[in-house]
BATORKOL-122529 format. One record per atom (N, C-alpha, C): residue in one letter; x, y, z. Coordinates in steps of 0.2 Angstrom, whole numbers, plus 5000, padded with zeros to 4 digits. Layout:
BEGIN
AXYZ;...
END
This chain:
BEGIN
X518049494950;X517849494943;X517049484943;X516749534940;X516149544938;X515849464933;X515349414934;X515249374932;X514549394926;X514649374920;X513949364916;X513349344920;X512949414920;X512349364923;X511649384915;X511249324914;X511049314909;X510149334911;X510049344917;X509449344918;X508949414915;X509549474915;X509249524913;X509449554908;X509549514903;X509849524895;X509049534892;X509249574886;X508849584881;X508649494876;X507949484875;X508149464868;X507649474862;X507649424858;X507349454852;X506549424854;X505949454852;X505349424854;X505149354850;X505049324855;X504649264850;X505549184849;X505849224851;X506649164853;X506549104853;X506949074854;X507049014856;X506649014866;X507449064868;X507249074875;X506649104877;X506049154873;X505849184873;X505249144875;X505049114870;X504549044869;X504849004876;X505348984878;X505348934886;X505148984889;X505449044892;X504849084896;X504149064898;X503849084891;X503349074891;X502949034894;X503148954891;X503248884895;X503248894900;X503848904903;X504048894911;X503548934915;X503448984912;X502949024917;X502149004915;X502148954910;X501648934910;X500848994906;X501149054903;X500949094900;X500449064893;X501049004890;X500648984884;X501048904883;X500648874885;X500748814884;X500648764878;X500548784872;X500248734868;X500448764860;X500848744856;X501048774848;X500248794847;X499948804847;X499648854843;X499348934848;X499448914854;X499348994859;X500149014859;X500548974858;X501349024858;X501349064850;X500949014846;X500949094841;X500549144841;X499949134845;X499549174845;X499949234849;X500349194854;X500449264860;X500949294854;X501449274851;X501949314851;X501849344844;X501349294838;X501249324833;X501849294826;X501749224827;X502349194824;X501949134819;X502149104815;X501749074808;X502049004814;X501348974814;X501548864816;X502248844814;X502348854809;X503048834807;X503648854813;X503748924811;X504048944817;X503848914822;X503548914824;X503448904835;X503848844835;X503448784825;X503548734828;X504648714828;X504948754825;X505448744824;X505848784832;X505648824834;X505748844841;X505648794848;X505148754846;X505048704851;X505448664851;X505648614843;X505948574841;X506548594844;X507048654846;X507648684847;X507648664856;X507048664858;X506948664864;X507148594865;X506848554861;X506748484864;X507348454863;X507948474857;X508448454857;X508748464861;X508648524866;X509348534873;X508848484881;X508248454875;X507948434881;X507848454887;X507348514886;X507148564891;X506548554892;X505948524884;X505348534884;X505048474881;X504548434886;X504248384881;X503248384879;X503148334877;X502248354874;X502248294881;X501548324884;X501248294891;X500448294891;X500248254888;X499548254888;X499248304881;X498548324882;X498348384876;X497948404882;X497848464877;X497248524880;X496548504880;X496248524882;X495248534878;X495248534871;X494848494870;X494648524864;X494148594863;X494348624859;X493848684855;X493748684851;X493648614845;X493448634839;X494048594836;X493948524832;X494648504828;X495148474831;X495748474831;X496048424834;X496448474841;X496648434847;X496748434851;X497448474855;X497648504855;X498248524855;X498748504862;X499248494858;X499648464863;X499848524869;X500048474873;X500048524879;X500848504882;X501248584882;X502148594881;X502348604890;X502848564893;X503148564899;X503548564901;X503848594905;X504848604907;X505048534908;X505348484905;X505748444908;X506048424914;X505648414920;X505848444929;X506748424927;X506848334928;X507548304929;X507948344923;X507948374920;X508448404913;X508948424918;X508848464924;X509248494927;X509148504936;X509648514937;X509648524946;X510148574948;X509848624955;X510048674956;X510148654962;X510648704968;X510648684974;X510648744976;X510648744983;X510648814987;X511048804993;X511348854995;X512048835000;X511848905007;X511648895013;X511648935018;X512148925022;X512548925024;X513248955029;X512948995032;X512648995038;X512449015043;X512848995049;X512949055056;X513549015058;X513348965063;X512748935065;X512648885068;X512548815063;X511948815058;X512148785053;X512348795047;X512448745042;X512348745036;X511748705031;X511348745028;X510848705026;X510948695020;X510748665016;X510848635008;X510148605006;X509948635001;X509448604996;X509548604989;X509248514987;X509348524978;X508548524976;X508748554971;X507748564968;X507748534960;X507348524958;X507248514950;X507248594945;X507048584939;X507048634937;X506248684937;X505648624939;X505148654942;X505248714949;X505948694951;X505848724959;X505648694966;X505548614962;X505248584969;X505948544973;X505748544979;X506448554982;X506448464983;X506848434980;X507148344981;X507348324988;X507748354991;X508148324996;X508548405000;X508548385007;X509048475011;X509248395016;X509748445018;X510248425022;X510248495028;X510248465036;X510548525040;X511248485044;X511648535042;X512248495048;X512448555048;X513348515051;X513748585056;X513848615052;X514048695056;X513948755052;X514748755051;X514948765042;X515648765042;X516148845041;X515548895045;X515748975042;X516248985044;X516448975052;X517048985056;X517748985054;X517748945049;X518448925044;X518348975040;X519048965037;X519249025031;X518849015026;X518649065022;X517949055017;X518248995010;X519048995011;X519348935007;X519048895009;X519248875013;X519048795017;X518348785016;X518048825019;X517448815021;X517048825014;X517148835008;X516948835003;X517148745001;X517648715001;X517948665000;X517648615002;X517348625010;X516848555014;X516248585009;X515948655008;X515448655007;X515248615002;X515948624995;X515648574991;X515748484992;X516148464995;X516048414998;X515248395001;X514948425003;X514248405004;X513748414999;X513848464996;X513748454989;X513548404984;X514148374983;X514248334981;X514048234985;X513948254991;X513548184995;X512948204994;X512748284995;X512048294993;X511748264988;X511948274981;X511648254976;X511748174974;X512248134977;X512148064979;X511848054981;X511648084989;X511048054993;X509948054990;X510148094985;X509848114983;X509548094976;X510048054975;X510248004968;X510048054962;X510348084959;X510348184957;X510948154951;X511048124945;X511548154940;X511948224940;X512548204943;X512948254945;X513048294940;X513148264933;X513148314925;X512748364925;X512048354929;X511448384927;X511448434932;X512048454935;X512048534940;X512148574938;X511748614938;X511548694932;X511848754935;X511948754942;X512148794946;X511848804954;X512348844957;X512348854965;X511948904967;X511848934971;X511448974974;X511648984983;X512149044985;X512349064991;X511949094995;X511549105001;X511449145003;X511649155009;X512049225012;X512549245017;X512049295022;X512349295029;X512149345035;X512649395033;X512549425026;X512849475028;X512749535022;X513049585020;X512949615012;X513549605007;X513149605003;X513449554996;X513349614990;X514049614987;X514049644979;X513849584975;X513249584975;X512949554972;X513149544962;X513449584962;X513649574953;X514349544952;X514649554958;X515249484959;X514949464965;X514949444969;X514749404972;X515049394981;X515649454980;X515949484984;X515649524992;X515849474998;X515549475004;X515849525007;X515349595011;X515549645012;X515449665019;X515949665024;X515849655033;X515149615036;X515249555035;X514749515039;X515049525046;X514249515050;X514249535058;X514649455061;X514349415059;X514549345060;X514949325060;X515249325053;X515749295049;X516249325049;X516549345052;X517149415048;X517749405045;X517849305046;X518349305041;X518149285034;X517449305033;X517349285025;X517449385022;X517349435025;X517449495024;X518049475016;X517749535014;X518049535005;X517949495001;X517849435004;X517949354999;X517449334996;X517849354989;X517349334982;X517149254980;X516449244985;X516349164983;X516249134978;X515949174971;X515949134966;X516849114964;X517249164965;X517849144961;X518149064967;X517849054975;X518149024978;X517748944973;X517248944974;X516948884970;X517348874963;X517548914960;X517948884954;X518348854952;X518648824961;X519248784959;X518848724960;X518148734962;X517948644960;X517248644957;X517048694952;X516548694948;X516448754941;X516148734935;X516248794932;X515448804931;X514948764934;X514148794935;X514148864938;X513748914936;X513448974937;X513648974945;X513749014949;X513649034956;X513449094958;X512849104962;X512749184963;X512649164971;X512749224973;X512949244980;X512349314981;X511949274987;X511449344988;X511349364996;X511449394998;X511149425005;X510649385008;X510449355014;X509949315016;X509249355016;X509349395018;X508449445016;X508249475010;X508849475007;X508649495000;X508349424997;X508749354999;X508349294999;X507449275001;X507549325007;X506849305010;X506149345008;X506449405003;X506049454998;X505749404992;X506349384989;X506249354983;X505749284984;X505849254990;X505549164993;X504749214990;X504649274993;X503849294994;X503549344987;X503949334981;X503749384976;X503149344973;X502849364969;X502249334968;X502349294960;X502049234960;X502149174956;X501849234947;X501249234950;X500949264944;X501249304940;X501149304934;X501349334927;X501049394927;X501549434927;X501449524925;X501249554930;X501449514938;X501349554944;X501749584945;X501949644942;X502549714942;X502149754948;X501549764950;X501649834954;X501649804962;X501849754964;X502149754971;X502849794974;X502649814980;X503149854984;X502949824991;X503649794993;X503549745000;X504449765001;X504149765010;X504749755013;X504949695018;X505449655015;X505549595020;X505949585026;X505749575031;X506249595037;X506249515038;X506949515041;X507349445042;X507449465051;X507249425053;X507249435062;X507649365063;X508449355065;X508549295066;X509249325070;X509749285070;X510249325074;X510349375071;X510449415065;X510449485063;X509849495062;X509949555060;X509249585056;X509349615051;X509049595046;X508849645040;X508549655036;X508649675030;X507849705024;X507949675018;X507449665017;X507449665007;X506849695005;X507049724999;X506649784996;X506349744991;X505649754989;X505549734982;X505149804980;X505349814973;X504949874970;X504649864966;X503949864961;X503849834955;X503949754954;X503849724959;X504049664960;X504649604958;X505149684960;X505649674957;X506349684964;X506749644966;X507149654973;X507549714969;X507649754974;X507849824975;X508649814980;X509149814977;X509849794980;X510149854980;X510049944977;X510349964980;X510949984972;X511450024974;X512050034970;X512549994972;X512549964977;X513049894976;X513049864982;X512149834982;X511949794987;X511849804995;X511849874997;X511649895002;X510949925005;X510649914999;X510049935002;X509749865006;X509249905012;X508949885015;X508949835022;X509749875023;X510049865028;X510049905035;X509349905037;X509149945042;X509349925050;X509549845050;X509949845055;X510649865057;X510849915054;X511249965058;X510950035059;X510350055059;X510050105060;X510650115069;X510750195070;X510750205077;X509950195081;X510150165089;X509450165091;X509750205099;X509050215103;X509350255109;X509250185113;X509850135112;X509650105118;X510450045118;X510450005125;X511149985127;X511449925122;X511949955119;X512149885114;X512549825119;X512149795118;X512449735122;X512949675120;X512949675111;X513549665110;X513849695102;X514449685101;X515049715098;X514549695091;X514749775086;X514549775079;X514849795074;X514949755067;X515649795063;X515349875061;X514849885062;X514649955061;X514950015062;X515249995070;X515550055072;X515350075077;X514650075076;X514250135079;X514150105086;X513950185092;X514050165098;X513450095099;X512750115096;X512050065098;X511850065090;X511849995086;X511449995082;X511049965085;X510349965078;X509749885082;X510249845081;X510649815076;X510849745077;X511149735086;X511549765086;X511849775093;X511449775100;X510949785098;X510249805105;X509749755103;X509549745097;X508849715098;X508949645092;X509349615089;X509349565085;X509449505092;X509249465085;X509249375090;X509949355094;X510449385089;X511149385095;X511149415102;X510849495102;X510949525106;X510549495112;X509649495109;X509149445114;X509349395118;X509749355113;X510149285117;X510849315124;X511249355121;X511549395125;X511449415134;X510749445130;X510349485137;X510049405142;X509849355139;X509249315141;X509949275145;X510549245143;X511049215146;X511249235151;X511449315151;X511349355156;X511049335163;X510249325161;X510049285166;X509849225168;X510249185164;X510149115166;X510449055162;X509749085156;X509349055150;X510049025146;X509848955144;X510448935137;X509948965132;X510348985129;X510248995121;X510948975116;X510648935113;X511148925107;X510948915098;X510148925098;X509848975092;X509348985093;X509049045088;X508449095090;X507949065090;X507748985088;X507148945092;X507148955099;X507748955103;X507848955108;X507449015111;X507349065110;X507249125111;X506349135112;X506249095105;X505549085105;X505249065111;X505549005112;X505248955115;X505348975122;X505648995125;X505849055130;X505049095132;X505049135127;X504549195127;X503849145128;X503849085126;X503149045128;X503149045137;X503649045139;X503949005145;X503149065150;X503249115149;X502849155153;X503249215158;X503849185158;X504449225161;X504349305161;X504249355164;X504149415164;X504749465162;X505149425165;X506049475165;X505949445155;X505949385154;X505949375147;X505449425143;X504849415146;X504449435137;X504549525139;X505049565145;X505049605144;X505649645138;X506149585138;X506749565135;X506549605126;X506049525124;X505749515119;X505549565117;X504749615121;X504649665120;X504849725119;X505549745120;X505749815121;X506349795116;X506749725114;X506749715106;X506249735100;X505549715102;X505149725097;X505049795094;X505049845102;X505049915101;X505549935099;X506049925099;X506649945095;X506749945086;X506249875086;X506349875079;X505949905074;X505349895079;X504649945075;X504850005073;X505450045080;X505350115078;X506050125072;X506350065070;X506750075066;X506450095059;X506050015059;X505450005054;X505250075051;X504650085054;X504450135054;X504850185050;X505350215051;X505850265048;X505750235039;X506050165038;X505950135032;X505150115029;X504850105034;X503950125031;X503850195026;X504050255032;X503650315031;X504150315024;X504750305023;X505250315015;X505150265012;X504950225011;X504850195007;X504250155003;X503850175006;X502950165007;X502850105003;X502950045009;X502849985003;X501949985005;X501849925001;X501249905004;X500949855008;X501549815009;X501649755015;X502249755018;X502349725022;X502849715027;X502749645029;X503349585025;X503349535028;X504049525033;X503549475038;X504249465043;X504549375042;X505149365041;X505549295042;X505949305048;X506249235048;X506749225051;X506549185055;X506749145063;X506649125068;X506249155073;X506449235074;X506049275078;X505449295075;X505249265070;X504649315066;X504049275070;X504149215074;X503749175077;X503549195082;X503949235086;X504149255093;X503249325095;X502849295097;X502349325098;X502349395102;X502749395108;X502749445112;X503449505108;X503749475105;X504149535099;X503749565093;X503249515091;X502949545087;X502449605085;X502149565093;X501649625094;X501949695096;X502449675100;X502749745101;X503149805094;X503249755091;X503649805083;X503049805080;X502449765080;X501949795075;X501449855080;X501749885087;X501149915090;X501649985089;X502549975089;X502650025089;X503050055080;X502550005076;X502750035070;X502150065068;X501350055068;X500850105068;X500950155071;X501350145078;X501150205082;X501750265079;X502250265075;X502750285071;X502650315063;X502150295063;X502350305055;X501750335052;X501750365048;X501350415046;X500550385043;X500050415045;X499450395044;X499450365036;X499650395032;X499450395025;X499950315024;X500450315025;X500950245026;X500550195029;X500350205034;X500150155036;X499350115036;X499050145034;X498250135032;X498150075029;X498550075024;X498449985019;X498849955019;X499449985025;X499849915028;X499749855030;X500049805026;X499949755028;X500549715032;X500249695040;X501149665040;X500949575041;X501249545038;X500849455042;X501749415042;X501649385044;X502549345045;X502249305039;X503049275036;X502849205032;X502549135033;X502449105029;X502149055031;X502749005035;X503248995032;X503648955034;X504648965032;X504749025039;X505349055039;X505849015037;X505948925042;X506548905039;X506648875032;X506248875028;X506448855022;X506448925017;X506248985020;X506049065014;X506949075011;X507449055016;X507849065013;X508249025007;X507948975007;X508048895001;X507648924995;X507148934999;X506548934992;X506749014987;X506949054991;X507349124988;X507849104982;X508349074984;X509149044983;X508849004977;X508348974980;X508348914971;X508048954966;X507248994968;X507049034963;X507349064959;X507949134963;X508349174959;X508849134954;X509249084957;X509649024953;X509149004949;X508349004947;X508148964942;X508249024936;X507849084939;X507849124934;X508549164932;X508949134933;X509649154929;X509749094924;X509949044927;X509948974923;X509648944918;X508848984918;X508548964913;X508249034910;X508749074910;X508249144908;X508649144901;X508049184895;X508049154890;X508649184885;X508949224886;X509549244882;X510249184885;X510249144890;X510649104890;X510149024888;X509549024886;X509348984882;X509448984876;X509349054874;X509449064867;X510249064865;X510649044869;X511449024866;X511548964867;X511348934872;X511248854872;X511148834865;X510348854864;X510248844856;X510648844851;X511048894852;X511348924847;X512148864845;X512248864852;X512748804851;X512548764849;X512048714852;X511648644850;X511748674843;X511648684840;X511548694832;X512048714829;X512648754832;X513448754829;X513648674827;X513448654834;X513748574835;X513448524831;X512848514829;X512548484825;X512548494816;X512848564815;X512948584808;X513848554809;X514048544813;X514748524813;X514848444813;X514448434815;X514348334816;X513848324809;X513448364806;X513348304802;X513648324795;
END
């Protein structure tokens, strides 16, 4: 079942939710620039804000500068009104963060990874830590706005439904907003991990629409996320930018739901490197491991590492020359991994068409293991607080109060 998502609804200008916006992105902070921006008489704004404050979204925090006359208050998102969480089932761990409604992240948890189990189950302990999360946290359980999944695998994103994870294969088909229903009716949205790790790195600022970036996730799988217009690009039913199944001409070392004889995932992702490295000796039991390996100076390794990296460049590249972002960010574990890096960034210029690649940029993230948290909460804010689902909030608040008095 396709769930209501409220982030990309229409509304009328100048709203209730229209005016938070503004707020929350800090476009117009003050009754007298929210009328200037939208063109609304004092009275109005002020009764807009007032609707804000009753759902206790919005309060007055100090004033502005003066320029002339009296000082004007200065309008803030309420951080504590509300809290969001973010759920990664990855198959070694599982990570959990809760954030406020600013986005700053309160408290994460890393423990054992509960993916192995049937996605019932494993949905069941999740929310059981959930739920110790936001005690340990000391978080008003009433004030949970909604979840946020991110999965190693592709996602219909408009239900929520898990579509052959490499990983996971007993979560295949299973619709996780509906598994969370038996123990919650807050929003749940369910996203692909790299589609995650596009979003962690969209740009904060207002009216930054002409970004085009592709984000590659280097960890036990691999994958892409598209942003266009600075906006994630998922594709007709969440398949884009799934380049690690690309065919490559080289040994799959291990088994892929793809099918196919050698995808990259198969030959060149953190499973497979770990596959090849244990081969000769090495324990590996996650893609840190792998890293820290390739520091070692090992020759048979960083040849390992390097002819992963050429695999993936020459994938890249294929998605560079078609898709002509104008950066190339890398996450994951592996995006640390120097002697891989260098090798996908030597043999993505030496691939791709001059005009593609001239004002390419490719730099890793700053800080892989949280891009996925920071994704997951972002997207989860701006559903949850996006202004057509505030401006029905309102609209209740005020059925209910014409009804009670």
């Amino acid at each position: 079942m396709e769930e209501r998502r409220y982030r990309d609804e229409d509304v009328a200008p100048g709203s209730v939710g229209d005016v938070f916006r503004q707020i929350r992105s800090k476009g117009a902070t003050s009754r007298s620039a929210i009328a200037r921006s939208f063109g609304l008489s004092p009275s109005t704004v002020g009764l807009r804000v007032e609707a804000l404050q009753r759902l206790g979204l919005v309060t007055d925090e100090g004033k502005h500068d003066s320029q002339g006359g009296r000082r004007a208050r200065n309008l803030a998102v309420v951080d504590d009104a509300g809290y969001v969480v973010s759920v990664e089932p990855g198959v070694r761990l599982l990570k959990l963060s809760v954030a406020n409604l600013s986005g700053h992240i309160i408290h994460s948890e890393r423990l054992p990874a509960v993916a192995s189990q049937e996605p019932v189950d494993a949905v069941a302990a999740i929310w059981a830590e959930i739920v110790t999360l936001m005690e340990t946290a000391r978080v008003p359980f009433e004030r949970l706005r909604g979840i946020a999944v991110g999965l190693p695998a592709s996602v219909e994103y408009a239900t929520g439904r898990v579509v052959m994870p490499s990983f996971m294969q007993s979560w295949n088909d299973a619709h996780v907003p509906q598994l969370f229903r038996t123990h919650t009716t807050v929003p749940v949205l369910v996203e692909n991990d790299a589609n995650l790790v596009a979003i962690s790195e969209l740009s904060e600022v207002a009216g930054s629409h002409d970004d085009y970036f592709l984000a590659v996730l280097l960890g036990r799988r691999i994958g892409g996320g598209l942003v266009a217009n600075g906006e994630p690009l998922r594709g007709f039913n969440g398949a884009a930018g799934e380049f690690g199944h690309t065919p490559v001409a080289g040994p799959a070392v291990i088994p892929c739901v793809c099918s196919l004889d050698a995808c990259l995932e198969s030959v060149a992702s953190g499973a497979a490197v770990a596959a090849r490295l244990s081969a000769l000796g090495h324990t590996v039991d996650i893609p840190s491991d792998i890293v820290a390996l390739g520091r070692s100076g090992d020759p048979r390794v960083l040849a390992i590492l390097r002819e992963a990296g050429t695999h993936i460049g020459a994938a890249l590249a294929s998605n560079v020359n078609f898709f002509n972002p104008r950066r190339v960010v890398l996450g994951g574990a592996l995006s640390l991994s120097s002697p891989l890096v260098a090798a996908l960034r030597a043999e993505l210029f030496q691939k791709c068409l001059p005009i593609a690649a001239q004002d390419l940029d490719i730099s890793a993230i700053d800080d892989p293991d949280t891009a996925g948290a920071r994704g997951a909460l972002r997207l989860l804010l701006d559903e949850v607080l996006a202004p057509a689902r505030i401006d029905e909030l309102a609209q209740l608040a005020l059925v209910d109060e014409k009804a009670t008095s």
